[in-house]
N, C-alpha and C positions, 0 to 999 in steps of 0.2 A: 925679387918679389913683385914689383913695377912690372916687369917685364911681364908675368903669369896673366897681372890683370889686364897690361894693356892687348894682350893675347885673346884672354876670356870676352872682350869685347869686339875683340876686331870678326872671332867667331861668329859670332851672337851676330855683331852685322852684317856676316856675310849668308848665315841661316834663314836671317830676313829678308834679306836679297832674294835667293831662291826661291821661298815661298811665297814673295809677290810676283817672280818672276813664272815662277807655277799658273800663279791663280789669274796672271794677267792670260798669258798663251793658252790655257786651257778651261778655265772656269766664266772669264768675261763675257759679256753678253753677244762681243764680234767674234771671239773665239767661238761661240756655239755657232752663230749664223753662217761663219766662212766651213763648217765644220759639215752645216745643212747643204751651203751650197756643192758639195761631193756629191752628198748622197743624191741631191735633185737631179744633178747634172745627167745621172744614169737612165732618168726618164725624157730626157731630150731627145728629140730624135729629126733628124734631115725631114725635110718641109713641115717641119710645122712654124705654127703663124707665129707672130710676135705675141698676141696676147695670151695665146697658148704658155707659151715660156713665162710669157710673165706670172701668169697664174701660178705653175709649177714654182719657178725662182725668185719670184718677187723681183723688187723694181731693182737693177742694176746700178752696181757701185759707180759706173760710168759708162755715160756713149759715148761712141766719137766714128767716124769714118774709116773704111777697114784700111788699114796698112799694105793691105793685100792689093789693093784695086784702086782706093781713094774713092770708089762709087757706091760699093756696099756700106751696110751701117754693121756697128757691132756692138755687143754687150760686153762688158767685165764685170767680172763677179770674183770677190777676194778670194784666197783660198785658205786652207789653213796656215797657221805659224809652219817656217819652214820650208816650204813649197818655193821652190828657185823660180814657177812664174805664173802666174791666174789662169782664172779661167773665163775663156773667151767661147761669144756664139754671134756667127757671124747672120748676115740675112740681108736675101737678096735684093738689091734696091727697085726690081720691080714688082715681084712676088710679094715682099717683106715672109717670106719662107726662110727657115733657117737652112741656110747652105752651105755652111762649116762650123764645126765644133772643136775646139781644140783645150783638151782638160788640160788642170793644172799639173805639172813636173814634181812629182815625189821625192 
Protein backbone atom coordinates (compact mmCIF):
# COMPACT_ATOMS: atom_id res chain seq x y z
CA UNK A 1 0.00 0.00 0.00
CA UNK A 2 3.26 2.41 0.85
CA UNK A 3 4.38 1.66 -2.36
CA UNK A 4 0.98 2.94 -4.41
CA UNK A 5 1.26 6.27 -2.43
CA UNK A 6 4.81 6.73 -2.64
CA UNK A 7 4.01 6.16 -6.52
CA UNK A 8 0.99 8.48 -6.54
CA UNK A 9 3.32 11.25 -5.52
CA UNK A 10 6.44 10.69 -7.20
CA UNK A 11 3.74 11.03 -10.44
CA UNK A 12 2.28 14.08 -9.15
CA UNK A 13 5.92 15.40 -8.94
CA UNK A 14 6.87 14.55 -12.00
CA UNK A 15 3.41 16.09 -13.86
CA UNK A 16 4.65 19.23 -11.96
CA UNK A 17 7.77 19.11 -13.54
CA UNK A 18 6.48 19.17 -17.01
CA UNK A 19 4.11 21.71 -16.53
CA UNK A 20 6.60 24.29 -15.22
CA UNK A 21 8.93 22.85 -17.55
CA UNK A 22 6.05 23.80 -20.45
CA UNK A 23 5.39 27.08 -19.09
CA UNK A 24 9.05 28.02 -18.48
CA UNK A 25 10.17 27.11 -22.66
CA UNK A 26 7.04 28.37 -23.90
CA UNK A 27 4.74 30.59 -21.95
CA UNK A 28 7.73 33.02 -20.32
CA UNK A 29 8.10 36.32 -21.18
CA UNK A 30 12.03 35.16 -22.80
CA UNK A 31 10.31 32.25 -24.40
CA UNK A 32 7.91 34.74 -26.37
CA UNK A 33 10.87 37.37 -27.05
CA UNK A 34 13.48 34.58 -28.33
CA UNK A 35 10.27 33.37 -30.22
CA UNK A 36 9.98 37.26 -31.75
CA UNK A 37 13.33 37.30 -32.54
CA UNK A 38 12.58 34.40 -35.56
CA UNK A 39 10.09 36.09 -36.83
CA UNK A 40 12.22 39.76 -36.95
CA UNK A 41 14.98 38.12 -38.19
CA UNK A 42 13.18 37.55 -41.73
CA UNK A 43 13.04 41.25 -42.17
CA UNK A 44 16.79 41.69 -41.95
CA UNK A 45 18.23 42.20 -44.70
CA UNK A 46 22.30 42.81 -46.03
CA UNK A 47 23.15 46.65 -45.69
CA UNK A 48 20.95 47.87 -43.52
CA UNK A 49 22.08 50.13 -40.68
CA UNK A 50 22.52 49.30 -37.19
CA UNK A 51 19.60 51.37 -36.02
CA UNK A 52 17.62 49.92 -38.68
CA UNK A 53 17.92 46.26 -36.81
CA UNK A 54 17.65 47.69 -33.75
CA UNK A 55 14.32 49.17 -34.37
CA UNK A 56 13.19 45.91 -36.06
CA UNK A 57 15.02 43.51 -33.19
CA UNK A 58 15.44 45.48 -30.31
CA UNK A 59 18.52 45.91 -28.32
CA UNK A 60 20.61 42.64 -28.41
CA UNK A 61 21.10 40.02 -25.95
CA UNK A 62 25.00 40.72 -26.52
CA UNK A 63 27.88 42.65 -28.60
CA UNK A 64 31.05 41.72 -28.85
CA UNK A 65 33.47 41.64 -31.94
CA UNK A 66 32.81 39.12 -34.85
CA UNK A 67 34.68 35.75 -34.42
CA UNK A 68 34.81 36.00 -38.06
CA UNK A 69 37.52 38.96 -38.45
CA UNK A 70 37.94 40.40 -34.85
CA UNK A 71 37.16 43.86 -36.61
CA UNK A 72 33.40 43.70 -37.45
CA UNK A 73 30.94 44.04 -34.54
CA UNK A 74 28.01 41.61 -34.09
CA UNK A 75 24.60 41.21 -32.55
CA UNK A 76 23.25 37.95 -30.54
CA UNK A 77 19.81 37.64 -30.25
CA UNK A 78 18.47 34.33 -28.14
CA UNK A 79 16.65 32.04 -30.10
CA UNK A 80 14.06 29.78 -29.15
CA UNK A 81 14.39 26.76 -26.40
CA UNK A 82 16.10 24.16 -28.49
CA UNK A 83 17.81 25.81 -31.04
CA UNK A 84 21.65 24.13 -31.10
CA UNK A 85 22.85 27.98 -31.60
CA UNK A 86 21.52 31.96 -31.82
CA UNK A 87 21.05 34.19 -33.79
CA UNK A 88 23.72 36.36 -35.01
CA UNK A 89 24.06 39.86 -37.42
CA UNK A 90 27.11 40.76 -38.13
CA UNK A 91 28.17 44.69 -39.42
CA UNK A 92 30.55 46.02 -41.08
CA UNK A 93 33.16 48.02 -38.92
CA UNK A 94 33.19 50.79 -41.49
CA UNK A 95 29.77 51.09 -42.92
CA UNK A 96 28.16 49.75 -39.44
CA UNK A 97 25.85 47.84 -42.45
CA UNK A 98 24.78 44.56 -41.76
CA UNK A 99 27.12 42.15 -43.67
CA UNK A 100 26.22 38.80 -42.41
CA UNK A 101 23.41 37.09 -40.93
CA UNK A 102 23.50 33.88 -39.80
CA UNK A 103 19.98 32.43 -38.21
CA UNK A 104 19.58 30.20 -35.34
CA UNK A 105 19.94 26.07 -36.10
CA UNK A 106 16.57 24.31 -35.74
Amino acid sequence: MKYRKNLKILLILIIFALVLFFIKTNLSKSAKKAKQNVVNLEKIEIGMTKEKVKLIMGIPDNKQLSFFNNKDSIYFYKPPFGSSSGIYIQFEDSSKKVNLIIPHDK
